[in-house]
N, C-alpha and C positions, 0 to 999 in steps of 0.2 A: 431473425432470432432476437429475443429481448434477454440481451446481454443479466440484469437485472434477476430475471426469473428465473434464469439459467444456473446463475453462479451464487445466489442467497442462500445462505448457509440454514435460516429456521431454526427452529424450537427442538426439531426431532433430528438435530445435523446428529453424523457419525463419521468420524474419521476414518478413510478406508486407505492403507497401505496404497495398493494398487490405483486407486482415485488421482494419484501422482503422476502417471504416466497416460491419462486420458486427453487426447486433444480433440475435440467438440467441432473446431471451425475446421480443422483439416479435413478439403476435398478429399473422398475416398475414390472419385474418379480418375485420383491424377495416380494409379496404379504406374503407368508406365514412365512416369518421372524420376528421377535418384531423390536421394535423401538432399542430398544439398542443393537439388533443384528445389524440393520442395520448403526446405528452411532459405532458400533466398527467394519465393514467391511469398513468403510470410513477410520477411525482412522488408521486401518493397511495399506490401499492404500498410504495415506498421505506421512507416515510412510517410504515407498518404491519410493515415490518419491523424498520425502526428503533426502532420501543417492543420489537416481542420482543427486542431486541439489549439493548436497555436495560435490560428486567427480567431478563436472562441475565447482566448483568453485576453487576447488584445481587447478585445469589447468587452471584459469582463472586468478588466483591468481601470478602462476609459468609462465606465458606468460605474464604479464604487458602489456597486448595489448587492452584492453577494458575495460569499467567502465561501471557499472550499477546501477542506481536509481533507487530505488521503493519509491515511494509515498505514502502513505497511509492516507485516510481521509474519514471523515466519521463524524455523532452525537454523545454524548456521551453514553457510552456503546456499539458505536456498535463494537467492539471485535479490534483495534490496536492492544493491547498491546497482545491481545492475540493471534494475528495472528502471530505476531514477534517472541514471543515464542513457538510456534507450530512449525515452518517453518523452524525457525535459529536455534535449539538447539543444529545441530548438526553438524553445519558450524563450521570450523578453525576461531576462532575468528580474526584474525591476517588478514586474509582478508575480513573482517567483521565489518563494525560500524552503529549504528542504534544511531538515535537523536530528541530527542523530542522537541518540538521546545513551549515552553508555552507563556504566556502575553509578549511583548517585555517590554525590560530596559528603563530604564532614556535614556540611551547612544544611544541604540538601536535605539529609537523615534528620537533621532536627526539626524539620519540618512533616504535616502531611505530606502524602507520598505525589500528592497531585501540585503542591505548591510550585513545583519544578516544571512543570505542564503548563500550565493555562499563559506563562507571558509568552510563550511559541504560538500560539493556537492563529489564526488568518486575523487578517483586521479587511474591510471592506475593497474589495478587487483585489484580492491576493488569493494563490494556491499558496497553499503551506502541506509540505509533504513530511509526516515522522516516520524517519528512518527506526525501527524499535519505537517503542512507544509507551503511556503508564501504564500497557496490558503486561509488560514486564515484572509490575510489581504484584501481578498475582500469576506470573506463572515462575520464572525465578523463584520467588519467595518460597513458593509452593512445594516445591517439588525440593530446594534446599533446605525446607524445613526453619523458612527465618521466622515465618508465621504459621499460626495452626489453622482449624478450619473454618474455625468462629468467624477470625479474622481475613482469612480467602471471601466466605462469604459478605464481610460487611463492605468490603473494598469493591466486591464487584455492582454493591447498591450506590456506594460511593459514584462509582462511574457513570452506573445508570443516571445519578442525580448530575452530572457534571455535564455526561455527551446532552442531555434533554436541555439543558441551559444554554450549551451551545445552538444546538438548536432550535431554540425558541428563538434565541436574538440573530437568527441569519445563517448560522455555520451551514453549509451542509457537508455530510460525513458520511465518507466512502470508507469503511476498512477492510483492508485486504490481506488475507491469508495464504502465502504462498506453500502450497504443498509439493515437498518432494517427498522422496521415499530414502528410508533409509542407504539401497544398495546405492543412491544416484547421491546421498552425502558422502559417502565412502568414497566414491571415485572423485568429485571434486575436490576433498580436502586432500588426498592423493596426487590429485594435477598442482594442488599450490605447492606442494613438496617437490614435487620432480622437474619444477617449471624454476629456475634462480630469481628470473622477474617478476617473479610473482610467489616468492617466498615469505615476502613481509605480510601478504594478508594471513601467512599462517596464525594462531593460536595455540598454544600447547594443552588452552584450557578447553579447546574447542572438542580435544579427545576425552577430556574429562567429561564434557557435559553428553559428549556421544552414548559416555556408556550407561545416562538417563532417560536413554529414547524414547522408553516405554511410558516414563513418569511425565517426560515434553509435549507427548501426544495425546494422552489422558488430561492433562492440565490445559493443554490448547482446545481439546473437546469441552471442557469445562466452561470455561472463561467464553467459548463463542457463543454455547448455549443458551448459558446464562445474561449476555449482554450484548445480544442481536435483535434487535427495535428497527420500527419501521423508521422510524428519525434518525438512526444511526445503526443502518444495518453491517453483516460481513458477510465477503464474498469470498467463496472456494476459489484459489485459480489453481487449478494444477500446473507444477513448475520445473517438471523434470525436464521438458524442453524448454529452452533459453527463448529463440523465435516463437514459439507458441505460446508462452507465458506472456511474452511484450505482447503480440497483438491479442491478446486476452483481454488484458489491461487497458492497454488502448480504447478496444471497442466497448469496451464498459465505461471509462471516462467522456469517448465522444457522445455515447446515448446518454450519460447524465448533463452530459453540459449542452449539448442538443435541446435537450428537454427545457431548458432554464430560457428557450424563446430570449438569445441575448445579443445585444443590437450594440452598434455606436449610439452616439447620442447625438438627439436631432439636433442640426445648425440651428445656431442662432440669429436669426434673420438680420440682426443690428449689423452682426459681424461683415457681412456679406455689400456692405456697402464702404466699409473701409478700405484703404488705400495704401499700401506700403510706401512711404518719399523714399 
């Protein structure tokens, strides 16, 4: 399966409710499995592609020949933070930074809305992962009414002009759309209530932006439509399952960094005659 072809969102994307609860790689052989057999036969795949990610980054790392963005966005709960930690755990941190990007500052505001953007972006052998990201600033904006549609529209040429720069000089740019469905936000924002340990990821704001679901999912249709390029495309993952959203993700990052043919770098024969005293 080409991860790639599978999960690109296009020109003619449509967000479909139900689209959220699709898992593509799940064997429909393994009928006679449990549920938790089958999300721990995902968990160990993950698992094993997560080291090939890891030793692909080490050479990617040790060649300072490419930079990689992953984007990640999505509603609230639908799993960021938890994709980060599924995927990266086992990554060299050193060639590694992940940045969550929340409300802008006083300072921030006085600026274009990208100026807050570009000093995160990878520099040569580095993954750089945004947690949220500048597609914030037109879907937020949007749907709160901070901008009208003039300006939705100019911010999303804005980007178009910014990801094409990044990549021209190197970036390559993965973004990823995590899709759940509304019934499967309801019950996680639910589990952080009724769970004490995991009280503090609540939000009180997070009900308030619930009740814009309609206006979050029209504006995320919007914004992918309109700035899904072959240089900096986005990809659907359906994310209502936790294990099948990570190896989604996964095998969509090992086919992009697979493809990037990425090696150590050849000895240098000088060295090979030195002598440790």
């Amino acid at each position: 399966m080409n991860a790639r072809e599978r999960f690109r969102a296009g020109k003619n994307f449509k967000l479909r409710e139900e689209g959220a609860d699709d898992k593509p790689l799940r064997n429909d052989d393994n009928g006679d499995h449990s549920k938790s057999e089958v999300k721990q036969d995902e968990r160990e795949l993950t698992l094993q592609q997560t080291d090939q990610i890891a030793l692909l980054q080490e050479m990617l790392y040790a060649q300072r020949k490419h930079k990689l963005l992953l984007v990640l966005q999505g509603m609230d709960t639908s799993g960021k933070d938890g994709t980060v930690t599924a995927l990266f755990n086992r990554i060299n941190p050193m060639g590694l930074r992940a940045i969550g990007f929340k409300a802008p500052t006083t300072t921030e505001l006085a600026h274009d809305f990208l100026w807050r953007i570009h000093p995160h972006v990878p520099v040569p052998g580095e993954i750089a992962i945004f947690n949220r990201s500048h597609y914030e600033d037109v879907l937020i904006t949007i749907v709160q009414g901070l901008i009208d549609e003039k300006e939705c529209r100019r911010r999303y040429q804005h980007i178009l002009d910014f990801e094409r720069m990044l990549a021209e000089t190197g970036t390559i740019i993965v973004k990823v759309f995590l899709h759940i469905s509304k019934d499967e936000q309801r019950e996680r924002l639910q589990a952080r209530l009724d769970d004490p340990d995991k009280q503090w990821k609540f939000d009180p704001n997070d009900l308030v932006q619930r009740k814009k679901w309609d206006d979050y999912q029209q504006a995320y249709q919007r914004a992918i439509a309109a700035t899904d390029t072959d240089h900096a495309p986005w990809y659907v993952i359906p994310a209502n399952s936790k294990t099948h959203r990570n190896l989604l993700i996964s095998t969509l990052l090992l086919e992009i960094m697979q493809d990037l043919k990425l090696s150590f770098p050849k000895p240098d024969p000088a060295l090979s005659k030195l002598k440790v005293e």
